[in-house]
Wavefront OBJ file of the C-alpha trace (Angstrom):
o trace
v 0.000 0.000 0.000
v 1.338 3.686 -0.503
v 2.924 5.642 2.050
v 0.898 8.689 0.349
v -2.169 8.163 -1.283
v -4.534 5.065 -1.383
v -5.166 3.457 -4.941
v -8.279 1.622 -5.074
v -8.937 -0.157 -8.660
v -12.891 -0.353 -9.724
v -13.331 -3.309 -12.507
v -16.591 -3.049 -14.370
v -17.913 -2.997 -17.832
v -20.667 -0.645 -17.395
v -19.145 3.076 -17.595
v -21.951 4.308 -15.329
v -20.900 1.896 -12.489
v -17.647 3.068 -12.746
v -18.544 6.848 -12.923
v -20.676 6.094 -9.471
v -17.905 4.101 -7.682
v -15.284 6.944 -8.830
v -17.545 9.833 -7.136
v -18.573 7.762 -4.470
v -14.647 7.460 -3.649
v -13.082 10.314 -4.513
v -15.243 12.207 -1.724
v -12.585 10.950 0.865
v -9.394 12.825 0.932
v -6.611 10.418 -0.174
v -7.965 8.210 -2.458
v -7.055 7.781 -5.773
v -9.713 6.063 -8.141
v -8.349 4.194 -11.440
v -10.846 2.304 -13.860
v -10.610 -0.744 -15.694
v -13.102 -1.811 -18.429
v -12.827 -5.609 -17.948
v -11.119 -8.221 -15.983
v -7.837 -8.888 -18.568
v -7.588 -4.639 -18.226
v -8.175 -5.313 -14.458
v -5.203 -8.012 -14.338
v -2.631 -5.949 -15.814
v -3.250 -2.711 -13.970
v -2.934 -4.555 -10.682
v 0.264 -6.554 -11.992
v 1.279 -2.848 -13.193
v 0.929 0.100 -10.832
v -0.914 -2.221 -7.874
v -3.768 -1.040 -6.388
v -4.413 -1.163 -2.636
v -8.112 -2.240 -2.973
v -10.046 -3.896 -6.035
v -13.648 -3.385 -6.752
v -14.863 -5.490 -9.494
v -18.203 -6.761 -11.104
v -18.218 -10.471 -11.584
v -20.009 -10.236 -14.889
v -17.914 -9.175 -17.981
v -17.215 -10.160 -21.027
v -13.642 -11.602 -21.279
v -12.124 -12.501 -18.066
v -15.187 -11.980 -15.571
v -14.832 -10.796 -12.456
v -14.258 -15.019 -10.577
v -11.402 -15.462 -13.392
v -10.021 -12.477 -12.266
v -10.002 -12.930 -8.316
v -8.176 -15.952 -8.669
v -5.688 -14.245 -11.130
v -5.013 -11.705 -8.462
v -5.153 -14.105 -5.177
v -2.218 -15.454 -6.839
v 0.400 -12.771 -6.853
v 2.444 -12.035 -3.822
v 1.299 -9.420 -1.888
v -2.377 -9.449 -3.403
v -5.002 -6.927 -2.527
v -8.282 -7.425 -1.187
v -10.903 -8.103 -3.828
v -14.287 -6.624 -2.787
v -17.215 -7.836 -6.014
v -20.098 -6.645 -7.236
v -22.963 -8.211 -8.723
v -26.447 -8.079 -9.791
v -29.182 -8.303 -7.529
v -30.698 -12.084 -6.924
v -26.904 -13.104 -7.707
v -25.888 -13.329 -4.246
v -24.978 -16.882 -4.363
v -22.411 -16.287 -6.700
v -21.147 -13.309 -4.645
v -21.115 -16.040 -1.231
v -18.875 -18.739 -4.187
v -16.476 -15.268 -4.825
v -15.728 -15.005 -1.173
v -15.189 -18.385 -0.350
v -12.677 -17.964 -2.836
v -11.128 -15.505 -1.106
v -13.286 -11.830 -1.982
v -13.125 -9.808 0.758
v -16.952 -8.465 0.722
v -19.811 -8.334 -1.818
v -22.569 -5.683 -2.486
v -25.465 -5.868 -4.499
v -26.722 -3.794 -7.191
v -27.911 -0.908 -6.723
v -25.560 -0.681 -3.780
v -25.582 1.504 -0.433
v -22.694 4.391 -1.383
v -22.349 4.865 2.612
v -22.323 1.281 2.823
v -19.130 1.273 0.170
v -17.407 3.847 1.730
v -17.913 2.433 4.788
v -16.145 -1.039 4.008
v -13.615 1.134 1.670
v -11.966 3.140 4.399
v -12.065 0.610 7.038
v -10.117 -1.888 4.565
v -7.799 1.102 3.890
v -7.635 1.999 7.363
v -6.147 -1.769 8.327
v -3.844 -1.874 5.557
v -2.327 1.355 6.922
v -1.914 0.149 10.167
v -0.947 -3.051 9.713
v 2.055 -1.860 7.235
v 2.758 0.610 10.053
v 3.070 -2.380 12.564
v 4.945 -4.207 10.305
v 7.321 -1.429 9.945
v 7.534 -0.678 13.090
v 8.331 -4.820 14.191
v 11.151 -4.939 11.426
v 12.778 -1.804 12.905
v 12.354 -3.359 16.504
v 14.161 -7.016 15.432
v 16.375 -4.750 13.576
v 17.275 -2.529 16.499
v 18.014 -5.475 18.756
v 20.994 -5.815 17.038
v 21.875 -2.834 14.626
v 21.743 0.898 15.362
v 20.440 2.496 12.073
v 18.143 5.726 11.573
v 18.176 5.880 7.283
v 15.199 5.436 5.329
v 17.413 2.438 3.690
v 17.960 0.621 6.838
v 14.420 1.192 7.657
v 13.198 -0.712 4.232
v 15.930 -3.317 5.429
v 13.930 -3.502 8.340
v 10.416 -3.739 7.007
v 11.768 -6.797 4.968
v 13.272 -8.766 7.677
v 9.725 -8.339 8.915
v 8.077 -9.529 6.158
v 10.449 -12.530 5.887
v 11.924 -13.491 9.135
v 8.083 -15.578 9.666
v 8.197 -17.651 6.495
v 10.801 -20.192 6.267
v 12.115 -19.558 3.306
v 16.122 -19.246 2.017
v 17.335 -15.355 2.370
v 20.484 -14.295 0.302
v 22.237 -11.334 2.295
v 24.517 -9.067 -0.095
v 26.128 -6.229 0.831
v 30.148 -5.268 1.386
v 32.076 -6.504 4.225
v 31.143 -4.859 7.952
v 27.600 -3.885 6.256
v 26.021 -6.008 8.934
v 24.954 -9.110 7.693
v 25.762 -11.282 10.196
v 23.522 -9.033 12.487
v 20.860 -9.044 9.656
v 20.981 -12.866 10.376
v 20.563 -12.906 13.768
v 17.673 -10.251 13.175
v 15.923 -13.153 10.934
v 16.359 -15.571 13.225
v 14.950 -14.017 16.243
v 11.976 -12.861 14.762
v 11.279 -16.774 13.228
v 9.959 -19.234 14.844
v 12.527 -21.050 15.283
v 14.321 -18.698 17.195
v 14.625 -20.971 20.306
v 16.227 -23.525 18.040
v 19.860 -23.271 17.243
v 21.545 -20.865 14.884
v 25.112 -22.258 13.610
v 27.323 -20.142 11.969
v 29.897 -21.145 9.360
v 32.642 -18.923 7.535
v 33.284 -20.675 4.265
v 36.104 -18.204 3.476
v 39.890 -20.256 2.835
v 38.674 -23.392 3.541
v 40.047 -26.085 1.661
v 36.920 -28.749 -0.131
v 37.529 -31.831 2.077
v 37.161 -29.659 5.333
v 34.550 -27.657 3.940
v 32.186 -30.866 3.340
v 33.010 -32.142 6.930
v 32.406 -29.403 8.744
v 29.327 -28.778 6.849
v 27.747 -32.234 6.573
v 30.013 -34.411 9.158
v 31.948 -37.297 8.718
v 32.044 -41.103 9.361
v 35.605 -42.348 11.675
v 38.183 -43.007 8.923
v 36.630 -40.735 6.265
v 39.714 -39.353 5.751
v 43.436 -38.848 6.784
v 43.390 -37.192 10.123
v 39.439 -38.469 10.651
v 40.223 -40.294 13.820
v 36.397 -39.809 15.406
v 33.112 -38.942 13.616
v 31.925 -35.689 13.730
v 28.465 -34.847 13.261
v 28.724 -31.543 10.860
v 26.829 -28.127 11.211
v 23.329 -29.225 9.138
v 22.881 -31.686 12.011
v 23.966 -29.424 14.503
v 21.246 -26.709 13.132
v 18.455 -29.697 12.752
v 15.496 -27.662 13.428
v 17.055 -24.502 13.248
v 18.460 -22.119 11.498
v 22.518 -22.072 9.516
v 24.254 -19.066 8.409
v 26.271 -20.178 5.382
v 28.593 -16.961 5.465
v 31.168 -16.187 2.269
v 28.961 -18.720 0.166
v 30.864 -17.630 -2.512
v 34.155 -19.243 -1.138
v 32.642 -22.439 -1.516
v 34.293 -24.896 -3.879
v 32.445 -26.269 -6.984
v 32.090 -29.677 -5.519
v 30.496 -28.351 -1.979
v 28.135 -26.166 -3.484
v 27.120 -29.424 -5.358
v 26.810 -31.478 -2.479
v 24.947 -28.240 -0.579
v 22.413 -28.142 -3.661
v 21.704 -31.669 -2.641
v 20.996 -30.783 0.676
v 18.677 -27.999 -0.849
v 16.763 -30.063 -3.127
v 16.236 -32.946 -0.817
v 16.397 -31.969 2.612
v 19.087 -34.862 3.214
v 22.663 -34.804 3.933
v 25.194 -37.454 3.790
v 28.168 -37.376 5.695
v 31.507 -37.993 4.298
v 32.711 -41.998 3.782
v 28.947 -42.232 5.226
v 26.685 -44.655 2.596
v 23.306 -43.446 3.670
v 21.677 -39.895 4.043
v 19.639 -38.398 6.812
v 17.625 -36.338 6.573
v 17.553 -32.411 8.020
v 15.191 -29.854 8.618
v 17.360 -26.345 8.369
v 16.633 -23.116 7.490
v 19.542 -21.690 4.983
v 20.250 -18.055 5.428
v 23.783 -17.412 2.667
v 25.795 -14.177 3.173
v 28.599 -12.903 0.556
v 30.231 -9.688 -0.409
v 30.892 -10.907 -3.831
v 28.488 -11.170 -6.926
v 27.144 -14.127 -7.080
v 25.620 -13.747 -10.535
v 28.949 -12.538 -12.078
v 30.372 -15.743 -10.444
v 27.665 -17.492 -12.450
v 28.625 -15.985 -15.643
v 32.074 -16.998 -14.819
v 31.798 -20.177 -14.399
v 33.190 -20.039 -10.420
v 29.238 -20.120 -8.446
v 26.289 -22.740 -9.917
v 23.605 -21.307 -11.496
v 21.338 -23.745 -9.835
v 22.375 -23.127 -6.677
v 22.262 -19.476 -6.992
v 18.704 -19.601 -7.580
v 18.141 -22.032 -4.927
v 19.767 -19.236 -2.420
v 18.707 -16.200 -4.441
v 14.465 -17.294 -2.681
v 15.277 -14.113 -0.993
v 17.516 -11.398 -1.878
v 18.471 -8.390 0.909
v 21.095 -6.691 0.182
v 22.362 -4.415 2.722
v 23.863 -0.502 1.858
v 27.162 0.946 2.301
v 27.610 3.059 5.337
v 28.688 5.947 2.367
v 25.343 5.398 1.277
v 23.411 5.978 4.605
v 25.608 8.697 5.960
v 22.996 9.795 8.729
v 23.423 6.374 10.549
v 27.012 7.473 11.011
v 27.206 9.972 14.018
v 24.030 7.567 15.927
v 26.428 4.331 15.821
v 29.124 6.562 16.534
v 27.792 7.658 19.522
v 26.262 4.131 20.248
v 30.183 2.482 19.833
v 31.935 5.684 21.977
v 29.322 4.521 24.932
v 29.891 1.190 24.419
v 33.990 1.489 24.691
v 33.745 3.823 27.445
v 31.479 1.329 29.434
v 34.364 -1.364 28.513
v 37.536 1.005 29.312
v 35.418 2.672 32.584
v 35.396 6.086 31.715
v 32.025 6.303 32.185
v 29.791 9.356 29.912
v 31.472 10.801 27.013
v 30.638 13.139 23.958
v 31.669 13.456 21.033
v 33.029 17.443 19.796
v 31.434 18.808 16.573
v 35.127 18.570 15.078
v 35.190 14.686 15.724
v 31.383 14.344 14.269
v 32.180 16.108 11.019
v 35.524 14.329 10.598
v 33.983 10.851 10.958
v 30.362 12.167 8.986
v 33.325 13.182 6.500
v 35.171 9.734 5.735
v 34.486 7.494 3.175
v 34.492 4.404 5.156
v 35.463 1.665 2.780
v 35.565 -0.927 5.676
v 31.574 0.216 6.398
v 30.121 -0.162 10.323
v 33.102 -2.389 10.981
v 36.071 0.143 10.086
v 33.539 2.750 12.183
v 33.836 1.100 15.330
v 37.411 0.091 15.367
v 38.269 3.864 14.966
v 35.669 4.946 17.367
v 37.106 2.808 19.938
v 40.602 4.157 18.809
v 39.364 7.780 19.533
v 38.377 6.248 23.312
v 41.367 4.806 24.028
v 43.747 7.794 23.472
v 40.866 9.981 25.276
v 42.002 12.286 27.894
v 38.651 13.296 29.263
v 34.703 12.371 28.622
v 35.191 14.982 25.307
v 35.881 12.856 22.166
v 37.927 15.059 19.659
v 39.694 14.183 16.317
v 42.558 13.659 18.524
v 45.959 13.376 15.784
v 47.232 10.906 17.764
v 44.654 8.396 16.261
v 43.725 10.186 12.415
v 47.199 10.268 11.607
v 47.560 6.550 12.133
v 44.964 5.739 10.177
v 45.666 4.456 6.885
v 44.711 7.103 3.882
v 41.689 6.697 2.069
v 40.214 8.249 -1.239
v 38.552 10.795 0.664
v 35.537 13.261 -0.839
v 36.467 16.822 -2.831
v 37.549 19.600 -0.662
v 34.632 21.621 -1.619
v 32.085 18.607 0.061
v 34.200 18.245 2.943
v 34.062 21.441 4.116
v 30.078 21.678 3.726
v 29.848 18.551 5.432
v 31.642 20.184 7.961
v 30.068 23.299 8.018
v 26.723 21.272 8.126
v 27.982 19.954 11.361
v 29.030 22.604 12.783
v 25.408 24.631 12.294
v 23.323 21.693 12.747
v 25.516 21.447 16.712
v 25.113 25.448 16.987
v 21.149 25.121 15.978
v 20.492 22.583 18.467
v 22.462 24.139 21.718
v 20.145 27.699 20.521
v 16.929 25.310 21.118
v 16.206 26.526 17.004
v 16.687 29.949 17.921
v 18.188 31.257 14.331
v 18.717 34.579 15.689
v 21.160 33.586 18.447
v 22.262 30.877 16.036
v 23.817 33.184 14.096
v 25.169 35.453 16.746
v 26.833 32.423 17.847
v 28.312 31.758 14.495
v 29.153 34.907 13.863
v 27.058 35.173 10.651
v 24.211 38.008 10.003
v 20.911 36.188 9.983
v 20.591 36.183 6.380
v 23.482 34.271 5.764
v 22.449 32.162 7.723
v 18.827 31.399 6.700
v 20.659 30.665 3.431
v 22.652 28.305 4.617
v 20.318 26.139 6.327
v 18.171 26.056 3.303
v 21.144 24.558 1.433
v 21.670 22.210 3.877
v 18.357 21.319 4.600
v 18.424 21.994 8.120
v 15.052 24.389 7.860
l 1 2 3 4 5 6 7 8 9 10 11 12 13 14 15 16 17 18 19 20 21 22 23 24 25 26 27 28 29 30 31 32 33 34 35 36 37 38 39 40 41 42 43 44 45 46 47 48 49 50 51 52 53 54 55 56 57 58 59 60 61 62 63 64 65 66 67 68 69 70 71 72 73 74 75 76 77 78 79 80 81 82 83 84 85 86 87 88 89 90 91 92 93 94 95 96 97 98 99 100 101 102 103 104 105 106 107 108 109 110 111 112 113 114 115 116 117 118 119 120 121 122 123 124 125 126 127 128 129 130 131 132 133 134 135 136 137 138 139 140 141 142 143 144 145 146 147 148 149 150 151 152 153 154 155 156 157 158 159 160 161 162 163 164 165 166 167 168 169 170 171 172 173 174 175 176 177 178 179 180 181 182 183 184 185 186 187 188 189 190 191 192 193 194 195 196 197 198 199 200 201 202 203 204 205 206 207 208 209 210 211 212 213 214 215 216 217 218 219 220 221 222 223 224 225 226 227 228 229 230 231 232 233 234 235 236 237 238 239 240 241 242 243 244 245 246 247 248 249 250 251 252 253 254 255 256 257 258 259 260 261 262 263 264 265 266 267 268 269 270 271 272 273 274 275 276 277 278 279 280 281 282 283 284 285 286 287 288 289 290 291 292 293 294 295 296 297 298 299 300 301 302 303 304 305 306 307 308 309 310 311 312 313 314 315 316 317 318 319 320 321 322 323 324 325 326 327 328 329 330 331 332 333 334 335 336 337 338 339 340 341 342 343 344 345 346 347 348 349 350 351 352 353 354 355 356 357 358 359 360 361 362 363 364 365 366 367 368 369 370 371 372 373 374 375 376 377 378 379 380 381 382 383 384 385 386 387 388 389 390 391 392 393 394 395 396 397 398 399 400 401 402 403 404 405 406 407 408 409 410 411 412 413 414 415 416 417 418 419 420 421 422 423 424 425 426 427 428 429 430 431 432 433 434 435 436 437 438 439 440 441 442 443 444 445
């Protein structure tokens, strides 16, 4: 459903109907009426632009209005499907619904009546996409500090996903998170209280690789001097984090495409399988389709992973999460290193909001911890000591540092003012004017 405006879809043949429907509707502030002369026109503007709500007849020519309901019941995230029919046709109407229509009216229908059932379907789809945005930012915020509108659509889709148990593909670059985004899924599933086994496939050679994944019999192999019973049987029930698929040697990911297909595993020098019940959550940095194209990843198994694709952003490319998990790792290190409160000075916020951060929330909380540990007081600054250590970096223009800075530097001034611009400026030592201008071009109005 839209975040703005409601789209509600009216299906009918008879231009009259549709006229009726459309003023009926479009009397309530926020709805958006489209028409469709027939079921097949009906299909493809759902399967096009969506529609939150569908009003159709059931009789027209073509695809009618039953064809159509199952047509639409059928595509993920389906709307409701409220039909319309001709009066004494009610049984057909009761057929629709146990079919899964959401209502029926009869012609010549109540318009309050409509409008009625209209806004209070509306009304639940709003909040129940609220809820679920708000329950993917809580199993989110368990484990991940984040305040960007693209963490937040991360977290609406580890909502969505974390209850069906179904494979999830993580992307993203190394120290994006995914590990967390993992343990996110998990708790939210239910089969959080069952166990979640990690494995790192990264630099392991194939014969280890296969036993530690699947186990192996006493005597499999040189070295093998005890059976082991392998991470699938280990996460029976639960959940495995297959981490760095892309590491995995051609011959594992055949043997893991097995376990895919068939839900069986077979240890190594074993001669019978046994079965598993896992759920399969694969993390990589690396592109897996490239890989394909290379010849170094399956295609098959790809798409067996690829059920579920989240790929998780750059810290670059959510730059407003940087000074919150900043904060949230200075706490955390002064906690560790007993130093108890600390802050952070406007110079040490623009200098890290600043940075490119190739090594992403990772690389952010190693130097944040740096910055603690040569600390002389509770005030964090961009203390030399640990900068020029750090290895160089392509960093931004000059001309975008320095706004970023000044940006920091306003935004700090703004809120110790209490969004007085007046004394903002005095502060600043900027006429008002200048100011104003300023905060347009930095959004900070």
């Amino acid at each position: 459903m839209s975040s703005m405006r409601s789209r509600v879809l009216v299906v009918d043949d008879d231009r009259a109907v549709r006229y009726t429907l459309r003023a009926i509707l479009e009397e309530h502030e926020g709805i958006d009426v489209v028409e469709a002369e027939d079921g097949d026109a009906g299909l493809r503007a759902v399967k096009g632009d969506g529609a939150d709500l569908v009003i159709s007849d059931l009789r027209m020519p073509g695809l009618d209005g039953m064809a159509m309901l199952a047509e639409i019941n059928a595509l993920p995230g389906a709307p409701p499907v409220v039909v319309i029919t001709a009066h004494g046709d009610e049984r057909t109407a009761v057929e629709a619904m146990k079919r899964g229509a959401l209502d029926y009216f009869a012609k010549p229908f109540d318009p309050d009546e409509i409008s009625r059932v209209v806004l209070r379907t509306l009304e639940q789809q709003r909040l129940a996409a609220e809820n679920l945005r708000l329950r993917g930012e809580l199993a989110l915020a368990r484990t991940m500090v984040f305040t960007s509108d693209a963490m937040r659509r991360v977290a609406e889709r580890v909502a969505r996903v974390a209850p069906r148990d179904v494979t999830v593909l993580l992307t993203g670059e190394s120290g994006t998170g995914k590990e967390l985004v993992a343990r996110a899924l998990v708790e939210s599933s239910p089969r959080r209280a069952r166990p979640f086994v990690k494995f790192n496939a990264a630099a392991l050679p194939r014969e280890l690789a296969e036993a530690e994944l699947f186990g192996h019999v006493r005597g499999a192999f040189t070295g093998a001097d005890r059976a082991r019973r392998g991470l699938f049987r280990e996460a029976d029930g639960g959940t495995l984090l297959l981490d760095e698929v892309g590491e995995l040697d051609l011959a594992v990911q055949a043997a893991l495409l097995r376990v895919l297909q068939e839900r069986e595993i077979r240890p190594v020098g074993a001669d019978r399988s046994e079965k598993v019940d896992v759920r399969l959550i694969a993390a990589t940095h690396q592109d897996l389709l490239a890989m394909v194209r290379a010849g170094d990843f399956r295609e098959d198994l790809y798409y067996r992973l690829n059920v579920v694709p989240l790929h998780l952003p750059a810290l670059r490319d959510r730059r407003e999460d940087v000074l919150p998990l900043a904060r949230h790792f200075a706490d955390r290190a002064a906690r560790r290193y007993g130093l108890g409160e600390v802050t952070l000075t406007p110079a040490l916020e623009a200098t890290l909001t600043a940075r490119p951060w190739p090594g992403n929330v990772r690389e952010l909380e190693n130097l944040v911890e740096r910055v603690v540990v040569f600390a002389t007081g509770p005030t964090l600054d961009a203390d030399p000591l640990v900068f020029d250590d750090v290895a160089p970096s392509e960093a931004p223009p000059l001309k975008e540092q320095v706004a970023r800075f000044e940006k920091g530097l306003i935004s700090q001034a703004l809120a110790r003012c209490g969004g007085n611009q007046s004394e903002t400026a005095r502060q600043l030592g900027v006429n008002r004017a200048t100011l104003l201008d300023k905060l347009a071009r930095y959004g900070l109005r």
